[in-house]
TORKEDO-817503 format. One record per residue (C-alpha): y, x, z. Coordinates in steps of 0.1 Angstrom, whole numbers, plus 5000, padded with zeros to 4 digits. Example, Ala and Ser with C-alpha at 12.3 -4.5 7.8 and 13.67 -1.06 7.14 Angstrom:
% TORKEDO-817503
  north  east    up
   4955  5123  5078
   4989  5137  5071
***
This chain:
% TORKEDO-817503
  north  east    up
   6063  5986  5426
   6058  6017  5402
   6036  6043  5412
   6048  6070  5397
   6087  6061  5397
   6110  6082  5420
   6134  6060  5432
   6171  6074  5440
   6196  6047  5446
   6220  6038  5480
   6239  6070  5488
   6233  6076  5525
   6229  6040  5536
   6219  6044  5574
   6187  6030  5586
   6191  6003  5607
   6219  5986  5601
   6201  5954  5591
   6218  5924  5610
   6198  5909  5634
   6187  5875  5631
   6187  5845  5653
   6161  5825  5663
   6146  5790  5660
   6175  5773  5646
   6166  5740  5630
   6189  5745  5597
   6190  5774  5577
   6225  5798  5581
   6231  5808  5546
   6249  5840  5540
   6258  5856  5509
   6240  5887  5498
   6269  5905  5480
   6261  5930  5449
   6272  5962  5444
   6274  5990  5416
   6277  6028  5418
   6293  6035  5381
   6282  6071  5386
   6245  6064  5391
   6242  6034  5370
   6227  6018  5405
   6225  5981  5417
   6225  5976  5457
   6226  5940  5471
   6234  5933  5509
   6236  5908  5529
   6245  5924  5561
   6283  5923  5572
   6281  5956  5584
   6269  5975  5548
   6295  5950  5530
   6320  5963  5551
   6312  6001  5551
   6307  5996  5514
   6341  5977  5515
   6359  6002  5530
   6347  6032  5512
   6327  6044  5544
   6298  6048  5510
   6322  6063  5485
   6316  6052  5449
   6302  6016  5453
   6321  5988  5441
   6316  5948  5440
   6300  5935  5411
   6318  5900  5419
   6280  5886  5418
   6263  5874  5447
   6237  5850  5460
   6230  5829  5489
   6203  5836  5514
   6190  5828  5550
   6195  5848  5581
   6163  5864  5597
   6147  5839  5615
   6168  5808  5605
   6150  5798  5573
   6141  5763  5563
   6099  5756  5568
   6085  5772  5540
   6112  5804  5537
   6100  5837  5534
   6110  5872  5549
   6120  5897  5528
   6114  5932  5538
   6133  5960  5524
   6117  5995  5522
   6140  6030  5518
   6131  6057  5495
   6135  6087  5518
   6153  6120  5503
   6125  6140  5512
   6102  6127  5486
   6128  6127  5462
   6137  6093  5466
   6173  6075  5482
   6167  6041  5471
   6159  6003  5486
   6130  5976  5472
   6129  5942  5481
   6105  5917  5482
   6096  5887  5499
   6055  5889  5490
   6041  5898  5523
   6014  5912  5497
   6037  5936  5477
   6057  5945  5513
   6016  5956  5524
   6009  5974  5496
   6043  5993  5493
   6034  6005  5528
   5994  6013  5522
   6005  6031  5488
   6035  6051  5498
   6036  6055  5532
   6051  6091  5531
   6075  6085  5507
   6087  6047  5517
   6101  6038  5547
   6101  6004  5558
   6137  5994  5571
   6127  5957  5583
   6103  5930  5575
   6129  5902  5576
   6164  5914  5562
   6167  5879  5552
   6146  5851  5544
   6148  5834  5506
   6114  5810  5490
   6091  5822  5468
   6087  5808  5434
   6052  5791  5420
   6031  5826  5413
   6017  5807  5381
   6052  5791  5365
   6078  5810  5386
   6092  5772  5394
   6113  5774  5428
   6115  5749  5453
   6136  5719  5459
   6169  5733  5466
   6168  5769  5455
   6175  5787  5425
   6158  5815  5405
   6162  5855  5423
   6158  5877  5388
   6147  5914  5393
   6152  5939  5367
   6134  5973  5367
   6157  5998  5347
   6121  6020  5344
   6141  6052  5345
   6128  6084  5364
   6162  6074  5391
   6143  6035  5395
   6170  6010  5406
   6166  5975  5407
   6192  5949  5398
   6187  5917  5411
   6207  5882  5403
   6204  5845  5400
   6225  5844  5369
   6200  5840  5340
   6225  5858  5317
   6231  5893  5339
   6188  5893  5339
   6189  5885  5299
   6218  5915  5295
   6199  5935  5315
   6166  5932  5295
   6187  5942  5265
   6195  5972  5279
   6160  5981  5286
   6154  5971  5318
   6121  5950  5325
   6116  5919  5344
   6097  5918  5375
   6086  5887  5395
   6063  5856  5391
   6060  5828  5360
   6071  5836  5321
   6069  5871  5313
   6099  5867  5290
   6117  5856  5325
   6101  5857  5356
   6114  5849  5389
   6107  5874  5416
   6122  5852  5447
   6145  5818  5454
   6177  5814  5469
   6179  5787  5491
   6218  5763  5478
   6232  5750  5505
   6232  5712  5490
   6223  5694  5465
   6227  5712  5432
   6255  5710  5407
   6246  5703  5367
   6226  5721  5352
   6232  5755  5330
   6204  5765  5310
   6196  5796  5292
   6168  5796  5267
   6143  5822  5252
   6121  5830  5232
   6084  5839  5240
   6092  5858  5204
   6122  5862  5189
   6107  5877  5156
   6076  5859  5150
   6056  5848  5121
   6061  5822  5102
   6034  5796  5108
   6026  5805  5141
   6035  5790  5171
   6069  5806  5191
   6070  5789  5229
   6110  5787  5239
   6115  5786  5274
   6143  5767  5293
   6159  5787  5325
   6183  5762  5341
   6197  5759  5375
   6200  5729  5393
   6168  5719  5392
   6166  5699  5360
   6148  5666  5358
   6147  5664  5321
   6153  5681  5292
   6160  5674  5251
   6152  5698  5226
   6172  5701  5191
   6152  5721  5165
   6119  5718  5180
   6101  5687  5200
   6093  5684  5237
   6111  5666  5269
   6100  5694  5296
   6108  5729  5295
   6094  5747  5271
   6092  5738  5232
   6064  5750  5209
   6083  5758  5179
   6070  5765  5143
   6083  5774  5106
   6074  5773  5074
   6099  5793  5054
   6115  5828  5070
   6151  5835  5082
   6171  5823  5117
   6166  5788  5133
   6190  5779  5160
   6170  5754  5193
   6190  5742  5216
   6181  5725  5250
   6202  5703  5271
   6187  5696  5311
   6198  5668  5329
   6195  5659  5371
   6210  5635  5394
   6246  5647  5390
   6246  5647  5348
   6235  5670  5320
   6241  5707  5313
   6261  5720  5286
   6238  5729  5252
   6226  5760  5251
   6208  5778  5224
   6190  5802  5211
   6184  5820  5178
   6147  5828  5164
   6145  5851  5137
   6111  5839  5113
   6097  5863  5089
   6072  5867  5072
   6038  5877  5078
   6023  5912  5073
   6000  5919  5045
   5963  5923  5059
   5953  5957  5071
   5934  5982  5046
   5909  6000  5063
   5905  6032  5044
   5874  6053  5062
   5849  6050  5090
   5853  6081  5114
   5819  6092  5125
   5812  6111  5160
   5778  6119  5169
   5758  6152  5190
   5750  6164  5156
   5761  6163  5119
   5728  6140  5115
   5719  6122  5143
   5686  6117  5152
   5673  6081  5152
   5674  6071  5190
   5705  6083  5195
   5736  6072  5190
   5772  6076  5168
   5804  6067  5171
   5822  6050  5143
   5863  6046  5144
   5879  6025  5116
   5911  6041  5104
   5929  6008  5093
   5965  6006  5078
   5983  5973  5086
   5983  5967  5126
   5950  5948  5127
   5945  5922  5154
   5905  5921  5146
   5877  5936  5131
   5847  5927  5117
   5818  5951  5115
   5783  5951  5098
   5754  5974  5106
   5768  5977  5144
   5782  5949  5171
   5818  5953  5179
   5850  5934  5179
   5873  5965  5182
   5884  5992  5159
   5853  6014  5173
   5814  6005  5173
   5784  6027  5186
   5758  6029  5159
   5721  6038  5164
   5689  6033  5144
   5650  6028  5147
   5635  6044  5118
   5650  6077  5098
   5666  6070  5065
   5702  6059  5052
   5723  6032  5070
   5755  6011  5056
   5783  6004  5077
   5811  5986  5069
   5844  5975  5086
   5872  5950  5080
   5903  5942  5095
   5923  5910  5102
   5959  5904  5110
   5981  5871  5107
   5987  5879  5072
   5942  5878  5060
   5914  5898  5061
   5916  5935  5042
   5891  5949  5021
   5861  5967  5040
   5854  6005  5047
   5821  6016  5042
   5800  6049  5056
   5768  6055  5053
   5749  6077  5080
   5715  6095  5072
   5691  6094  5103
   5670  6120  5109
   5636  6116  5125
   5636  6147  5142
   5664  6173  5148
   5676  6191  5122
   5687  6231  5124
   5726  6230  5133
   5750  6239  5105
   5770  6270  5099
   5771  6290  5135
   5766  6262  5159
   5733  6275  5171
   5752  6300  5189
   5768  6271  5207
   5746  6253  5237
   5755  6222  5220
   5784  6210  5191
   5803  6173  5190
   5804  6165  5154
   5833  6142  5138
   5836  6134  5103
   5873  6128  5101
   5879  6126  5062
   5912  6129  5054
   5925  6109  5079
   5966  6106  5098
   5951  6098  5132
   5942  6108  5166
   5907  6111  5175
   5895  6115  5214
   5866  6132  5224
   5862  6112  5256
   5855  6077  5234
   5819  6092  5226
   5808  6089  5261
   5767  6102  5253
   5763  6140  5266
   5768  6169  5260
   5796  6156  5242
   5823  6181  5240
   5807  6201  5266
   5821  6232  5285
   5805  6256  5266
   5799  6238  5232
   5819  6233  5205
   5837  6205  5192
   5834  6204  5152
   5861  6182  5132
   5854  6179  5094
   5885  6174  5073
   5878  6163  5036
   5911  6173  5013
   5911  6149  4987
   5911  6161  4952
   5939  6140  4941
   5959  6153  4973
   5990  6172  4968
   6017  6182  4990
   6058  6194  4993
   6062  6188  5036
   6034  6208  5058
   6012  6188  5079
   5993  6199  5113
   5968  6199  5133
   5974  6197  5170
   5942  6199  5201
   5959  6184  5232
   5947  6177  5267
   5931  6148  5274
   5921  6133  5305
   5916  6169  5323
   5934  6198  5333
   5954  6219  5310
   5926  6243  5293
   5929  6274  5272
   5914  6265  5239
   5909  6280  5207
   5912  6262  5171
   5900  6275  5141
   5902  6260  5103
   5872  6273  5085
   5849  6260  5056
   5826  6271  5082
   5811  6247  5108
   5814  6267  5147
   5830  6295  5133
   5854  6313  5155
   5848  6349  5133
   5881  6368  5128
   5903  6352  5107
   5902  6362  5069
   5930  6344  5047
   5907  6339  5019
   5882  6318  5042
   5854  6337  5030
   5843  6358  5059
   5861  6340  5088
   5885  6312  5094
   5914  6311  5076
   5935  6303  5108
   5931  6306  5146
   5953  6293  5175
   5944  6302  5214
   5965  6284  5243
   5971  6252  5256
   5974  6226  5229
   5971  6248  5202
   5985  6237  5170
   5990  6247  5133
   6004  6238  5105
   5989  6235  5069
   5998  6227  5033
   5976  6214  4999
   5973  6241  4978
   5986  6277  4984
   5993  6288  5016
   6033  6289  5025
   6048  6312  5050
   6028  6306  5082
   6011  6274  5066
   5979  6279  5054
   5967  6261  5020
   5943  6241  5020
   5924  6237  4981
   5924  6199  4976
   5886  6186  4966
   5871  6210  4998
   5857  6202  5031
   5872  6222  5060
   5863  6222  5095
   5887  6224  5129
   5867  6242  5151
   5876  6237  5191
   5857  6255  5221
   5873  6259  5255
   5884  6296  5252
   5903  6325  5271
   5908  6350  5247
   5918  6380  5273
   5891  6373  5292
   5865  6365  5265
   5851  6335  5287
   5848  6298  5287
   5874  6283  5304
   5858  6250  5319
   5837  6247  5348
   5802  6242  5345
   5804  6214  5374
   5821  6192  5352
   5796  6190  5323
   5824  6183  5296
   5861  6187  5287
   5876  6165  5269
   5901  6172  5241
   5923  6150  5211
   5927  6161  5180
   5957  6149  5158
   5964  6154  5123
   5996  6149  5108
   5988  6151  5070
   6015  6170  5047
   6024  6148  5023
***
């Protein structure tokens, strides 16, 4: 289930029209559970009740229409030993919703009913029975075949769900995302019982990754009905079903798998895996450093953020412990430290950032005018095409509700411009807040804006998610200029102009803010 999805899909299906079931019979009576789609909505419905079918038939619910798919499943209460009950739950219009989930995990049917009890209704605990597949491999029984569900993650949620391994492939081209048990490329979600012995098989294989690397390792899974008892790979080498496959050169390589059981072998079927090449390695180009103070005092700590090019997997950092792109640095005695960063991908190891951090024994007096500030969060953000998050230096104050958070930009002196870039303070992890933003070659300063920079910020922005734009150079139009070879400062204090007071509650200690810069290039 999805928390946060609203769910409209069955127009006006009536509670309670679930068939009811029969009771200790010693075979299973399979039924088919016939599939409908609402062209309008762009809904799946499946039913196996003879009463929906034949409203639905009829046009009793106008707009549905047969898919011409179905699948076979148990009436309640006749399942074979070992079935499970599906339960089906009803989105009710008053919450927005007019849709139905299935599921035949007594655990999911639970936990729809703790966690959305007010907007889920549930309809019956045993609309039919189907199995349930292995929770680790997604294998189904003896006798049953693969139940697909696909998720079409739009704000109207619908579920489609199918034992054709094609309609779940088609679907996940179209965006959808698969739900259930086993593979995450194509997991099964529940198991219709067949009502004998199953036919050949018909495979359809994937790919784990259909654009990977070349030299790793791609694993191509086999989804076949009929319960295969072998299988024989052409491209890559195994006899079960799934193939590690590997290249050494780039471009398209065709597998194909043929599955075999007591009644013969499948028809081949293939599938197409584009190799390519691997990246080059990532370049880190600057340490970010976050700290309570332009110079932190030894016994504290700082933050320090690699800014990396090249999608690093891995890092490597010296002066500080970490295996991700951040580390918390501290120090013993006062002086200069060296950090350094580098950055791994499947294509090497990049050339290492360096930053060196000055530790002060004692405090030292605050620069520019936050000592009219209770405290100031301090980033040194060079010149730098990133987001940076207040809430990732956890120490206090932090970015605290009556402090100021103090970005340092460093315009390179090479740096030039013809597209304006722009800096942007968004919410994060809080309530929308009033804040102001100032770019000043002053530290805290939140003066009157003068467009030379000398007496004040050269812009300001109040609201939520302020934002401005800037150039290199000379300002243009409403873009200020930024000089290249200067250091500027984004100033940020949670701020109601009209009312000349901080805007953050003093019971929650801190607010925290992002800051992104798009550079102008």
């Amino acid at each position: 289930m999805h928390a946060q999805l609203l769910w409209p899909a069955v127009r006006n299906l009536a509670i309670g029209t679930i068939l009811a079931g029969a009771c200790g019979t010693a075979r299973a009576a399979l039924v088919d559970a016939i599939e409908f789609y609402y062209a309008a909505l762009d809904h799946y419905f499946v039913t196996a009740s003879s009463d929906e079918i034949n409203k639905l038939d009829t046009g009793f619910f106008v707009g549905w229409q047969r898919t011409g798919l179905s699948f076979k499943v148990a009436e309640p209460g006749t399942g074979d030993f070992g079935s499970a009950a599906v339960c089906r739950f009803y989105g009710v219009p008053a919450a927005g919703l007019d849709s139905h989930f299935y599921s035949a995990s007594q655990a999911e049917c639970a936990a729809v009913l703790q966690k959305f009890a007010g907007a889920w209704m549930l309809e019956a605990d045993d609309v039919f029975e189907v199995f349930l597949p292995d929770f680790t491999t997604g294998q189904c029984p003896a006798n049953s075949i693969p139940i697909y569900r696909a998720w079409n993650g739009r704000a109207d949620s619908n579920h489609r769900y199918t034992t054709e391994p094609s309609v779940q492939l088609a679907m996940i081209a179209l965006g959808y995302f698969p739900e259930g048990y086993g593979p995450p490329s194509m997991p099964v979600a529940m198991c219709s019982p067949t009502a004998s012995a199953p036919a050949l098989p018909v495979c359809t294989p994937t790919a784990s990754d259909p654009a990977p690397y070349v030299g790793t390792v791609d694993t191509l899974l086999s989804h076949c009905t009929g319960n295969p008892t072998s299988y024989a790979w052409a491209g890559c080498s195994s006899t079960g079903s799934q193939c590690k496959a590997t290249a050494s050169v780039p471009g398209v390589q065709t597998y194909t798998v043929v599955a075999s059981n007591a009644n013969g072998t499948s028809v081949p079927a293939s599938v197409n895996v584009k190799w390519q090449l691997p990246p080059p390695p990532p370049v880190c180009k600057q340490i970010v450093v976050t700290a309570n103070s332009d110079l932190p005092v030894v016994g504290s700590r700082a933050l320090l953020t690699a800014s990396c090019d090249g999608i690093p997997t891995s890092f490597k950092w010296t002066g500080c412990q970490s295996a991700s792109a951040m580390c918390y640095a501290s120090a013993s005695v006062a002086g200069v430290q060296t950090y350094s960063v580098s950055a791994a991908n499947i294509g090497g190891t990049g050339a290492p950032a360096y930053v060196n951090i000055n530790w002060q024994a004692s405090p030292a007096p605050p620069p520019g005018f936050c000592s009219q500030f209770a405290s100031f969060l301090y980033s040194d953000y060079g010149w730098n095409a990133n987001a940076i998050a207040s809430r990732d230096f956890p120490d206090d104050p932090g970015f605290a509700w009556n402090g100021v958070w103090v970005v340092k930009l460093s315009v390179p002196g090479d740096a030039t411009s013809t597209m304006p870039g722009n800096v942007t303070v968004f919410e994060f992890d809080g309530p929308p807040t009033s804040r102001e933003m100032t770019i000043s070659r002053t530290p805290c300063d939140f003066r009157p804006v003068d467009p030379t920079g000398n007496n004040g910020p050269l812009l300001d922005d109040i609201g939520i998610d302020p934002s401005r734009g800037f150039v290199v150079g000379a300002s243009s139009g409403t873009n200020v200029g930024l000089p290249p070879g200067s250091d500027y400062f984004i100033n940020v204090r949670n701020w109601d102009a009209q009312g000349a007071s901080f805007t953050c509650d003093p019971a929650v200690g801190r607010c925290n803010a992002e800051v992104y810069v798009k550079l102008p290039h």
